[in-house]
C-alpha positions as CSV (number, residue, x, y, z in Angstrom):
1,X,37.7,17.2,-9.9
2,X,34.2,18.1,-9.8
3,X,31.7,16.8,-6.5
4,X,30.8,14.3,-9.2
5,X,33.6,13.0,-10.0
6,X,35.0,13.0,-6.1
7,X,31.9,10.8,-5.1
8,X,32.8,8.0,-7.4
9,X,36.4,8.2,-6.7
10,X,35.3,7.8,-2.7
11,X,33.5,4.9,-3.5
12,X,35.7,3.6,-6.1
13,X,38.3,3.8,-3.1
14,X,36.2,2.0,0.2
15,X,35.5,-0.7,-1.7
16,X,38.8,-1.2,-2.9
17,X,39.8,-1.2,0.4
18,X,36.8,-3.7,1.3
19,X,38.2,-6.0,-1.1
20,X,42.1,-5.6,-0.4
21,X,40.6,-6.8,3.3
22,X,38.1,-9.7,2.4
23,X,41.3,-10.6,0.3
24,X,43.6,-10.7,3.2
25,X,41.0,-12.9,5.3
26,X,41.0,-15.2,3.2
27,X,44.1,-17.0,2.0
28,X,42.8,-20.5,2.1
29,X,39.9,-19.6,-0.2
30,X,42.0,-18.2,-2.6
31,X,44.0,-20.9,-2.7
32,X,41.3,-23.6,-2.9
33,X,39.7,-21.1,-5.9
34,X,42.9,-21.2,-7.9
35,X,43.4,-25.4,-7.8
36,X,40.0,-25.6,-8.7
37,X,40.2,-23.2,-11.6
38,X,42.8,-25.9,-13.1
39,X,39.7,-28.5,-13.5
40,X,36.6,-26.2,-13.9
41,X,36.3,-23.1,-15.6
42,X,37.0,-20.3,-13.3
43,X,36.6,-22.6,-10.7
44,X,33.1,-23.0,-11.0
45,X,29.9,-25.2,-11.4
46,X,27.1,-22.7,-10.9
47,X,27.4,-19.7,-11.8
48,X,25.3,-17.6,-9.3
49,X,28.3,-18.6,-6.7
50,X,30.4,-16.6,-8.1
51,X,32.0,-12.9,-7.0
52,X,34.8,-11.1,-7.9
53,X,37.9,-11.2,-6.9
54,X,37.1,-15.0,-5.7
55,X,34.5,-16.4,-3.6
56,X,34.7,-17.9,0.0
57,X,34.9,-21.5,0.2
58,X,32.6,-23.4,2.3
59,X,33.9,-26.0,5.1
60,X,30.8,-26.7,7.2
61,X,27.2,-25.7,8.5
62,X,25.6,-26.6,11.4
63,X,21.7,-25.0,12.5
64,X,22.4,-21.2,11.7
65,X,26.0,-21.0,10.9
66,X,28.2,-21.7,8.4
67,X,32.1,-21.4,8.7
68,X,34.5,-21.1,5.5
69,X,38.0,-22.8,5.0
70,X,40.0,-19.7,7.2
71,X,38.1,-20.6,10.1
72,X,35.2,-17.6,9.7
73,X,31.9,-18.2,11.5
74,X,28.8,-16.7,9.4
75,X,25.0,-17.0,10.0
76,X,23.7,-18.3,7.1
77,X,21.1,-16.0,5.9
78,X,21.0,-17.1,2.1
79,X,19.5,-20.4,2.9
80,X,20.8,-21.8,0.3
81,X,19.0,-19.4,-2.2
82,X,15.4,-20.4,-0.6
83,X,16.6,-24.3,-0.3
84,X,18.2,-24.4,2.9
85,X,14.9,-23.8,4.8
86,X,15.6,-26.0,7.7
87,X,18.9,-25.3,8.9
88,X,22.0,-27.5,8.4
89,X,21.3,-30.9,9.3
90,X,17.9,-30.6,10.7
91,X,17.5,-33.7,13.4
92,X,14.0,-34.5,11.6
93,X,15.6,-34.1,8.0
94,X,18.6,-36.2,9.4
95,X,16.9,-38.7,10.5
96,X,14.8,-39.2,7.3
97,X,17.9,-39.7,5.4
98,X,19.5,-41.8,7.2
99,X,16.5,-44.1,7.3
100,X,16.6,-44.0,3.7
101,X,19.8,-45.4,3.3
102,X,19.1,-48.3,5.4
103,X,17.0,-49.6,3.0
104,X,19.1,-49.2,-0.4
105,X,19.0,-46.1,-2.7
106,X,18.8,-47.3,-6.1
107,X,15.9,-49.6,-6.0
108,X,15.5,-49.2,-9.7
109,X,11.3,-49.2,-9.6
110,X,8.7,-47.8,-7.4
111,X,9.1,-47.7,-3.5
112,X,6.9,-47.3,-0.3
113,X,7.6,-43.3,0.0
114,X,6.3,-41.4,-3.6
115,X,3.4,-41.9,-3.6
116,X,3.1,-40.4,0.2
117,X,5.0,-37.9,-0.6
118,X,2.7,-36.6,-3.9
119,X,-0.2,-36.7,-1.6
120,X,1.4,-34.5,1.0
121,X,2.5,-32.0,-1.9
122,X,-0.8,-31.9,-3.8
123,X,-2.4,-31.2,-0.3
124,X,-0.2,-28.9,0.6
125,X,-0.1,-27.0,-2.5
126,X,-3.8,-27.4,-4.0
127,X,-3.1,-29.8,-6.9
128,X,-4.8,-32.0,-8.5
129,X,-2.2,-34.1,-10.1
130,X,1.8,-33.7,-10.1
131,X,5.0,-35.6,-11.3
132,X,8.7,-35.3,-9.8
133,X,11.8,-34.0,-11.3
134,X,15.5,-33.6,-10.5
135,X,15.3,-29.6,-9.9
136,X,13.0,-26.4,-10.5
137,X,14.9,-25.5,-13.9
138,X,13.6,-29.2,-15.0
139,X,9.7,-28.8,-13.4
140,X,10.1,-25.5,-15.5
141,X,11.2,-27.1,-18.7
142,X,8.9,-30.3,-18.3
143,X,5.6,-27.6,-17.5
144,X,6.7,-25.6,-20.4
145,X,7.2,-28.5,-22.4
146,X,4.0,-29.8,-21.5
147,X,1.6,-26.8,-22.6
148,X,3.4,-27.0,-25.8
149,X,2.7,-30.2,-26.4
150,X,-0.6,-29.7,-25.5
151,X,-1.8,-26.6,-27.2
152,X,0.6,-27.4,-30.4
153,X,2.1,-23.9,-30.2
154,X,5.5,-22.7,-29.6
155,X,5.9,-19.0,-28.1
156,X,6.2,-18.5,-24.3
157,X,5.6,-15.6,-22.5
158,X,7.7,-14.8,-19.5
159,X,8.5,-11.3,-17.6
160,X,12.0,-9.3,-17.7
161,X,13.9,-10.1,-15.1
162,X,12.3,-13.7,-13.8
163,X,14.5,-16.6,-13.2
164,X,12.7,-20.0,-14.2
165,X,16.1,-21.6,-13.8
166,X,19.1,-22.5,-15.9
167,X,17.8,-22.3,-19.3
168,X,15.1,-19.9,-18.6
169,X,17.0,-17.1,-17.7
170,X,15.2,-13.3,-18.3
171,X,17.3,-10.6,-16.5
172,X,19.3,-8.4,-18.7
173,X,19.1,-9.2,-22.5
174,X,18.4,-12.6,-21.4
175,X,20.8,-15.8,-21.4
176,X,22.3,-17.1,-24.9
177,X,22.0,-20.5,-23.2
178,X,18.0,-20.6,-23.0
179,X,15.6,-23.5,-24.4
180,X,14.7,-22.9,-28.0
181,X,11.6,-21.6,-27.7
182,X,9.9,-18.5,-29.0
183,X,9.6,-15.9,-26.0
184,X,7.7,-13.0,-25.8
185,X,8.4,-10.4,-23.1
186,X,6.3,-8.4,-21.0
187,X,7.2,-5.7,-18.0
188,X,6.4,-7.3,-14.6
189,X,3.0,-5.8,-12.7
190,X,2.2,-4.1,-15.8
191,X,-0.9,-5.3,-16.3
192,X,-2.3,-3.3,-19.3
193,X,0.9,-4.3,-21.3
194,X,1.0,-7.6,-20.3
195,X,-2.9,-8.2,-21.1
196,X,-2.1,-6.4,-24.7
197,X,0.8,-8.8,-25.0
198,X,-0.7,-12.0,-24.5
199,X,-4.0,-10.9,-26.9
200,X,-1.6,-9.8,-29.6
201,X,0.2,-13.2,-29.4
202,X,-2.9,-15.6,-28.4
203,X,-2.6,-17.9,-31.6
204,X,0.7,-18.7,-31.2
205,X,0.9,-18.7,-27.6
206,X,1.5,-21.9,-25.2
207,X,2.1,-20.6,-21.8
208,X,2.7,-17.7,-19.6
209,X,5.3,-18.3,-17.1
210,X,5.4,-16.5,-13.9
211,X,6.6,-16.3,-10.3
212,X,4.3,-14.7,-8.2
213,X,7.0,-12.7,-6.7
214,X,10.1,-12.0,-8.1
215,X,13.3,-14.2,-7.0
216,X,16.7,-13.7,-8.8
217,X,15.0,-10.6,-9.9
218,X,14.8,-8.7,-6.9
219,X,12.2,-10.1,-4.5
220,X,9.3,-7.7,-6.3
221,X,6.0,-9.4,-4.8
222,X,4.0,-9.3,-8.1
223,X,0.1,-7.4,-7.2
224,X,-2.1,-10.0,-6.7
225,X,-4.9,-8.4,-9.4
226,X,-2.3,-8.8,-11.7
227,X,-1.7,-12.3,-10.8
228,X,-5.4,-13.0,-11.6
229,X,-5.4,-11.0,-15.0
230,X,-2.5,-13.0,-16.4
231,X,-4.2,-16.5,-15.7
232,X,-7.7,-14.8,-17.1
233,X,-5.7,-13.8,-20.2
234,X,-4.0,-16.9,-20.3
235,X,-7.1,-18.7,-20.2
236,X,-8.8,-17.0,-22.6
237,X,-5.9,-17.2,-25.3
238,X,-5.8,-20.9,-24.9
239,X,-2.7,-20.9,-23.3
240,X,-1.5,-22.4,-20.1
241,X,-0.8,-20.4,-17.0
242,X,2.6,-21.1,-15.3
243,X,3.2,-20.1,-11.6
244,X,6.7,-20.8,-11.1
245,X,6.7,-21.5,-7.1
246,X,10.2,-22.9,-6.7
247,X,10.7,-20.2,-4.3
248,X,7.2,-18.8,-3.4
249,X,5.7,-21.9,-2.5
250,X,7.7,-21.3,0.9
251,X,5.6,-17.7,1.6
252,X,2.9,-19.1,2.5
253,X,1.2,-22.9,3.7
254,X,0.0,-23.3,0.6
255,X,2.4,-21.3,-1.9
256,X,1.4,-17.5,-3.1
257,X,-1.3,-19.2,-5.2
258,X,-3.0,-20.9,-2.5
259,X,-2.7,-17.3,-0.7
260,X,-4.4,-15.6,-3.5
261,X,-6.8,-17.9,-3.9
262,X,-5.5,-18.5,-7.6
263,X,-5.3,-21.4,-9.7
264,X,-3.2,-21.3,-12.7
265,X,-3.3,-24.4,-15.0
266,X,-0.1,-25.2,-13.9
267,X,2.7,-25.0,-10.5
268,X,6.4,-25.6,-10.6
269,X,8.4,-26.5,-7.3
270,X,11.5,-27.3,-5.7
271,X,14.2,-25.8,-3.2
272,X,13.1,-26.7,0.0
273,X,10.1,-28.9,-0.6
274,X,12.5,-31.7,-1.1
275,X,13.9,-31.7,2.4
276,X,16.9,-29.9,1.3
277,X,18.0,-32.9,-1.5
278,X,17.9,-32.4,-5.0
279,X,14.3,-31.8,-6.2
280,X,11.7,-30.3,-8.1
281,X,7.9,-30.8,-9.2
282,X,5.1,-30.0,-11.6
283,X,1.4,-30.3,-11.1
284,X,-1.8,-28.7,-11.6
285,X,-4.9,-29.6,-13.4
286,X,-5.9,-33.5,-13.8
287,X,-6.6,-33.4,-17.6
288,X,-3.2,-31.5,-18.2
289,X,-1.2,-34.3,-15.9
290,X,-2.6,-37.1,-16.7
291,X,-1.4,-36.9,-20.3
292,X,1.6,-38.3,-18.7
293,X,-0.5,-41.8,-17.6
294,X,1.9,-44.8,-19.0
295,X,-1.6,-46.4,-19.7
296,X,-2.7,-44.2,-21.9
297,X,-1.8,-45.2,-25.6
298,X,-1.2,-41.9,-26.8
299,X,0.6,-41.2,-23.4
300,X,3.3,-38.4,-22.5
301,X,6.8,-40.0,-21.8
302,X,8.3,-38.1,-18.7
303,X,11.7,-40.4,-17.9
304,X,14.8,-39.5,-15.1
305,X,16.5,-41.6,-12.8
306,X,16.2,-39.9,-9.9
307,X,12.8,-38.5,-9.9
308,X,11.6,-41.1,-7.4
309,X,14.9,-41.3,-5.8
310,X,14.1,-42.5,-1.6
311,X,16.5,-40.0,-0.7
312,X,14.1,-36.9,-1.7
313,X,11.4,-38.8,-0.9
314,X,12.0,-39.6,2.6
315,X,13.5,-35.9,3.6
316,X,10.7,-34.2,1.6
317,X,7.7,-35.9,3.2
318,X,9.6,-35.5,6.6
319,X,9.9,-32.1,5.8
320,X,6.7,-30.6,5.1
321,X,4.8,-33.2,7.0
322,X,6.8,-32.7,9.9
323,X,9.1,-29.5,10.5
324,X,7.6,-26.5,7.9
325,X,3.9,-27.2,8.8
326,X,1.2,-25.0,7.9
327,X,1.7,-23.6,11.4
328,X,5.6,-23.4,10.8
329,X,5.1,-21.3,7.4
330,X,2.8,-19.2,9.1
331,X,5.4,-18.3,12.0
332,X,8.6,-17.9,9.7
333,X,7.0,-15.2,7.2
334,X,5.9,-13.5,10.5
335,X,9.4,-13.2,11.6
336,X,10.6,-12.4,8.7
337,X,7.4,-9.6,7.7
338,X,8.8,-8.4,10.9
339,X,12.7,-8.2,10.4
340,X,11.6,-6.3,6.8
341,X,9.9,-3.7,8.7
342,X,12.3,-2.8,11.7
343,X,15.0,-2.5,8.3
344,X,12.9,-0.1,5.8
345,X,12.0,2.1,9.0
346,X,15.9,1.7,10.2
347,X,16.5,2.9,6.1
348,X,14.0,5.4,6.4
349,X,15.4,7.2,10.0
350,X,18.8,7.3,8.2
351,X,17.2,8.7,5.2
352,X,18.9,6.6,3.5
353,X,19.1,5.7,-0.2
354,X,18.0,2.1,0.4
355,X,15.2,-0.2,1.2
356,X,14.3,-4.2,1.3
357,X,11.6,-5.4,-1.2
358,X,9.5,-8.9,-0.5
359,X,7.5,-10.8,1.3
360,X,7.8,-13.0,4.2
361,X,10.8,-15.0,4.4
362,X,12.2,-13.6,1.5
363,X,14.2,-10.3,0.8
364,X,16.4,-8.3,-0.9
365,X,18.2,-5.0,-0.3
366,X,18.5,-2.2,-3.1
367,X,20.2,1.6,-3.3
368,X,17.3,3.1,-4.0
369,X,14.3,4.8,-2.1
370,X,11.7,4.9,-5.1
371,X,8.9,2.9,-5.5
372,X,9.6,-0.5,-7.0
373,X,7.7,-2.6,-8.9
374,X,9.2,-4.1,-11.3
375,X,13.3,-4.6,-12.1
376,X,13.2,-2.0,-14.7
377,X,13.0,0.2,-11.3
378,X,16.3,-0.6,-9.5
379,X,18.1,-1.4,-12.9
380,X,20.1,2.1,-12.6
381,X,21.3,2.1,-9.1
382,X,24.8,2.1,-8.6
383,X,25.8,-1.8,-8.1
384,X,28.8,-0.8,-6.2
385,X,26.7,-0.2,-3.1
386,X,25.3,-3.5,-3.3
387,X,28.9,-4.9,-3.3
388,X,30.2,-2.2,-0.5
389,X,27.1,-4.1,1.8
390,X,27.7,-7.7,0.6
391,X,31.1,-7.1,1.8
392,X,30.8,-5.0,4.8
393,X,28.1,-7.7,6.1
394,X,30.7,-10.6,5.1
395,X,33.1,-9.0,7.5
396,X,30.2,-8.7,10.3
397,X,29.7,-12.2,10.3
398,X,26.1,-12.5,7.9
399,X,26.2,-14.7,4.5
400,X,23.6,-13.6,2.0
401,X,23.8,-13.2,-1.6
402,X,26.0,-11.3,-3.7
403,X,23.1,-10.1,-5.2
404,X,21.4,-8.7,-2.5
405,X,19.1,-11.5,-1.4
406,X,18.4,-12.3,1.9
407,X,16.3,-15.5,3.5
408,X,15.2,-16.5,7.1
409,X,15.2,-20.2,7.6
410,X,13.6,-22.3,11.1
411,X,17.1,-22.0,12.9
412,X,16.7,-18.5,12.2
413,X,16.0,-17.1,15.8
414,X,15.3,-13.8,17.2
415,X,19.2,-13.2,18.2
416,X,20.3,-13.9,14.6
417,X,17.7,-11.7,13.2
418,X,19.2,-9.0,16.0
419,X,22.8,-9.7,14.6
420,X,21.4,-9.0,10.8
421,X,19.7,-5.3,12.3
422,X,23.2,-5.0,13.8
423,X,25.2,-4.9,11.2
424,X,22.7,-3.2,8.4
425,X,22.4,-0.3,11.7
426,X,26.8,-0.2,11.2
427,X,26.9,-0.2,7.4
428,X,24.4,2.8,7.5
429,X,26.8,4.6,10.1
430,X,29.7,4.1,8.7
431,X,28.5,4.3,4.7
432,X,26.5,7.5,6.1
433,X,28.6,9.5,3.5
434,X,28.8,7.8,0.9
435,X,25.1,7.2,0.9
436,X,24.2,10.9,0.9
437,X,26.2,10.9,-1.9
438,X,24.7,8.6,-3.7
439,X,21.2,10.0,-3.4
440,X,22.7,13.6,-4.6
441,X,24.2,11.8,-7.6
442,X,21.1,10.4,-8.0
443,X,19.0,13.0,-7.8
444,X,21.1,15.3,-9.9
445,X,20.7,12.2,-12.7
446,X,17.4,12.2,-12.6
447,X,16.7,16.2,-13.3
């Protein structure tokens, strides 16, 4: 067997050995996986849950930490994917609930809080006009919808790799469950190609859909010149520019936009700006919004039953009126701008294969020291170091993503953040070898 082939078979063999342990740690899991498999297929409702050989079920969370069904204790930095910005069971949050269930929660026409709560958001967020939904996949699908309807075109663009929810799904080859709309797709932070796209396509185009930094796609923080070309472009086409800030809108006070000083036609929320209940938003420009205005005759119709709902309403407005302030945002991305830092130098000493993109509050880890702008970048590294760390840090005590994604929340302190350093400071120890040799197999790929 050549080096090359003893490399792979080293790391073929620690992370079956990871797994053979997470296995053995977790016999209750397993067990609530299979009974669960009987009743939903592979024992799953959403999708991004899921890990091979079966994920770790869930009993509790309170402020920081989260502990499964065998009795582990984690600290919780996934956040809920972005979501779970204010801890488990924030007192504030708490509170706001509980209020709302003193007063009924299915009033069945319009209560004391919405319209509170739409002038906190456009406030917060720089819009002129917005409208409530049940999630960010359906603010996605209503703002999509709505430039369609508007401009009397079908085609979308949207970048490889963005997530705009369920059924606007762009990594790989895409998802076979996306809405039936024509998409055109352009490489992220390429702005020449993304300008040529848009021209080429400008009669038929409604909207360009974009997050202003990558989410499910890797935490790339899109350049902000680019940002501005895309809503020029857009603009000039005659179609509608989409920021998709489901999870952005949390890197900032007032979202990346409001950072950037852009304003795209059009903003999506959700995740956290709901107070941690089921939520999401679309807003933007007067004339666009106010196509929905029951008054009008020729009026949009926009129905769901629980886009008012007092639940959302009460922990949302508690939320950002209350506990992630202007000042709060400010602090948190801090911390977390920090925590990036002390890990890409800790990468960097270790001359190590391996670095986390993003900004603020956000990140993700990836196996590979290059420059990266866009996901085309880290598509080829080795995803078997990705799940070597997910598990080694799952046996250290830290939740994150499968995927590599990483988010601060409030609770998140200095000592967690210390914990976090901790264990990425023991996986690059002990990986040490297998790390070199995955940068030599790496390098010897790319000659």
């Amino acid at each position: 067997m050549d080096d090359f082939g003893r490399s792979n078979a080293d790391l073929d063999s620690a992370l079956a050995e990871t797994r053979e342990a997470y296995v053995a740690r977790n016999p209750k899991s397993f067990a609530r996986f299979l009974e669960a498999t009987a009743v939903m297929p592979g024992g799953n409702t959403r999708s991004v849950l899921f890990y091979a050989p079966f994920p770790v079920a869930l009993a509790r969370g309170e402020g920081a930490a989260l502990w499964d069904l065998d009795g582990a204790r984690y600290i919780d930095f996934l956040g809920e994917y972005t979501a779970g910005i204010y801890g488990h069971s924030h007192p504030v949050i708490r509170r706001a609930v509980e209020a709302a269930l003193d007063g009924g929660i299915n009033l069945g026409g319009h209560n004391l809080l919405e319209a509170r709560f739409a002038r906190a958001v456009t406030e917060r967020f720089g819009l002129e006009r917005v409208r409530f939904t049940n999630s960010g996949t359906e603010a996605n699908l209503m703002a999509v919808a709505t430039a369609a309807a508007v401009t009397g075109r079908r085609k979308v663009m949207a970048f490889r790799g963005g997530y705009h929810g369920g059924v606007f799904t762009f990594s790989g080859n895409g998802s076979p469950v996306n809405a039936p709309y024509d998409f055109v797709l352009a490489r992220y932070n390429d702005t020449e190609g993304a300008i040529a796209a848009i021209e080429e396509e400008a009669s038929a185009l409604a909207a360009v859909i974009i997050e202003p930094m990558l989410g499910g796609g890797g935490c790339i923080p899109a350049e902000p010149a680019f940002l501005a070309a895309i809503v020029a472009a857009a603009r000039k086409a005659g179609a509608i520019s989409i920021f998709d800030e489901v999870m952005t809108s949390r890197l900032a006070p007032a979202g990346l936009s409001g950072k950037y000083g852009l304003r795209p036609d059009l903003v999506t929320l959700g995740k956290y700006v709901g107070g941690g209940m089921s939520f999401g938003a679309f807003g933007g420009r007067a004339e666009l919004l106010d196509r929905f205005d029951p008054r009008r005759p020729d009026a949009f119709p926009h129905a769901g039953t629980f886009n008012n709902n007092v639940l959302t309403m009460s922990a949302g407005l508690a939320g950002i009126t209350e506990v992630y302030t202007k000042d709060a945002a400010e602090a948190l991305n801090a911390r977390g701008e920090a925590l990036r830092a002390r890990l890409n130098a800790l990468c960097r000493r270790q001359s190590a294969p391996m670095q986390f993109t993003g900004i603020g509050s956000m990140m993700t880890v990836h196996f590979t020291a290059a420059p990266i702008r866009a996901p085309e970048d880290w598509a080829e590294t080795d995803p078997r170091l990705k799940e070597l760390f997910f598990f080694d840090l799952l046996a250290a005590g830290i939740w994150m993503a499968r995927r590599g994604m990483i988010n601060l929340s409030l609770v998140t302190g200095d000592a967690e953040c210390e914990r976090l350093f901790s264990a990425v400071e023991e996986f690059l120890q002990s990986r040490a070898a297998l790390l070199g040799e995955a940068a030599a197999r790496a390098a010897r790929m790319s000659i």
